[in-house]
C-alpha positions as CSV (number, residue, x, y, z in Angstrom):
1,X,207.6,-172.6,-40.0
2,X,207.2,-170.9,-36.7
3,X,204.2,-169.3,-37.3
4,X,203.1,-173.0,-37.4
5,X,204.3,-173.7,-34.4
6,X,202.9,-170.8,-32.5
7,X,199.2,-171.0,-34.1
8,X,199.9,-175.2,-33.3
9,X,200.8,-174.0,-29.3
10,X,197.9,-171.7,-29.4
11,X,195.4,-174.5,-30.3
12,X,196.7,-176.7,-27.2
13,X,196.1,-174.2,-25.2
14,X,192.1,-174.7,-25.1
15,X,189.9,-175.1,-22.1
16,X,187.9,-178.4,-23.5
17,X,189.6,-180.7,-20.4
18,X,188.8,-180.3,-17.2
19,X,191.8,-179.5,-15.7
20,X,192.9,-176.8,-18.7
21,X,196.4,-177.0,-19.8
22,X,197.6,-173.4,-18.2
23,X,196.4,-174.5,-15.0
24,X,198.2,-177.5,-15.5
25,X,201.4,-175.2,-15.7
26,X,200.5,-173.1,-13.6
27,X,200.3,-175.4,-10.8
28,X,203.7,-177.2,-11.7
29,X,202.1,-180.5,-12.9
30,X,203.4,-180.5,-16.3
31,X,206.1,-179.2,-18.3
32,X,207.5,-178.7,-21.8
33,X,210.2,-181.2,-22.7
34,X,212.7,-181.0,-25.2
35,X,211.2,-183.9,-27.5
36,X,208.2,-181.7,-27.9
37,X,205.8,-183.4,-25.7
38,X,204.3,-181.9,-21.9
39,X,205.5,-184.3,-19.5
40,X,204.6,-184.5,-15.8
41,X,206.9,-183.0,-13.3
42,X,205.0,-184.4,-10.4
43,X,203.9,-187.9,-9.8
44,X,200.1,-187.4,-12.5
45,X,197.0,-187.8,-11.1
46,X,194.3,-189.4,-13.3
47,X,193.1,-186.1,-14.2
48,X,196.5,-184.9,-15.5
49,X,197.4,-188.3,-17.1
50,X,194.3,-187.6,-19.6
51,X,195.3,-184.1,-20.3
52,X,199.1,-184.9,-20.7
53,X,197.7,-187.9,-23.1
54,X,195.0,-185.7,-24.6
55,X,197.4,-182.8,-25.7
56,X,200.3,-185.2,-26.7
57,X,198.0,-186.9,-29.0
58,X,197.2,-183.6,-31.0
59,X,200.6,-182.4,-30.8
60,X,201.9,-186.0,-32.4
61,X,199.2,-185.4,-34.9
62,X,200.1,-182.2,-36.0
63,X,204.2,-182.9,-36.3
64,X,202.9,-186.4,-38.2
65,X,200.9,-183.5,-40.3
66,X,204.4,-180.7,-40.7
67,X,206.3,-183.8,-41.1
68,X,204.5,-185.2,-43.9
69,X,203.6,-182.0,-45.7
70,X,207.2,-180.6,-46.0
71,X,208.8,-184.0,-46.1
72,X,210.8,-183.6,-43.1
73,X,211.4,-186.2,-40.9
74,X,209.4,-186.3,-37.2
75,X,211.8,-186.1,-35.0
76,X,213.1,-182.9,-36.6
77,X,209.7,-181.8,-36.1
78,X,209.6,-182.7,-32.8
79,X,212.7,-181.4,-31.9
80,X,212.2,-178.3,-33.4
81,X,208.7,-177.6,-31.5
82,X,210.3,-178.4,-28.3
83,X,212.9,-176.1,-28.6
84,X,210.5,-173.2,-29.6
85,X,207.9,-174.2,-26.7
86,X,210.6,-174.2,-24.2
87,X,212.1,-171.0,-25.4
88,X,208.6,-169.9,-25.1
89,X,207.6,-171.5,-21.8
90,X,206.6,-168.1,-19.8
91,X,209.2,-167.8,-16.3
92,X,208.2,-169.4,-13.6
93,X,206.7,-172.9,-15.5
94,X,208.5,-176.1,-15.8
95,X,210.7,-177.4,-18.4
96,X,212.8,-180.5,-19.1
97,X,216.6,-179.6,-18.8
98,X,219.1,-182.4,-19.6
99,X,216.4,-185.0,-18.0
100,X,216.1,-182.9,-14.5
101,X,212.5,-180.6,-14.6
102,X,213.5,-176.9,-13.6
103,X,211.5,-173.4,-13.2
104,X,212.2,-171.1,-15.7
């Protein structure tokens, strides 16, 4: 299962929005939460509303996808792809920690 998830982060990581996921990160707009969804650490502009809404849409697609097709339920999915994109969030980027966004 976690190749799936690491082929599943690699496709969110493509440059088809404007503002590109990575810069995203790297400018400490978004982060990885623990529900497996990016989330915005600062207040979003319209620009990173449609990427955050963009990327969670394919991520929710794809756990809909892993949750039918092994007949687990979502949440697991999406619990389970948040914990491996946070433990593979690189240092310095955002994540969600008990509701409070810190650097890792």
């Amino acid at each position: 299962m976690k190749s799936i998830f690491l082929a599943l982060m690699l496709a969110f990581s493509c440059n088809a929005f404007a503002l590109t996921l990575q810069e995203a990160k790297s400018q400490g707009l978004v982060g990885e939460q623990p529900n497996g969804y990016l989330g915005a650490v600062v207040n979003p502009s319209a620009e990173t509303s449609t990427l955050i809404n963009q990327v969670n849409g394919q991520r929710r697609a794809e756990y809909q996808k892993i949750s039918a097709q092994r007949n687990v339920p979502l949440q697991q999915v999406e619990a389970l792809a948040g914990q491996q994109t946070i433990e593979m969030t690189a240092s310095g980027m955002y994540i969600q920690v008990n509701g409070s966004w810190v650097q890792k």
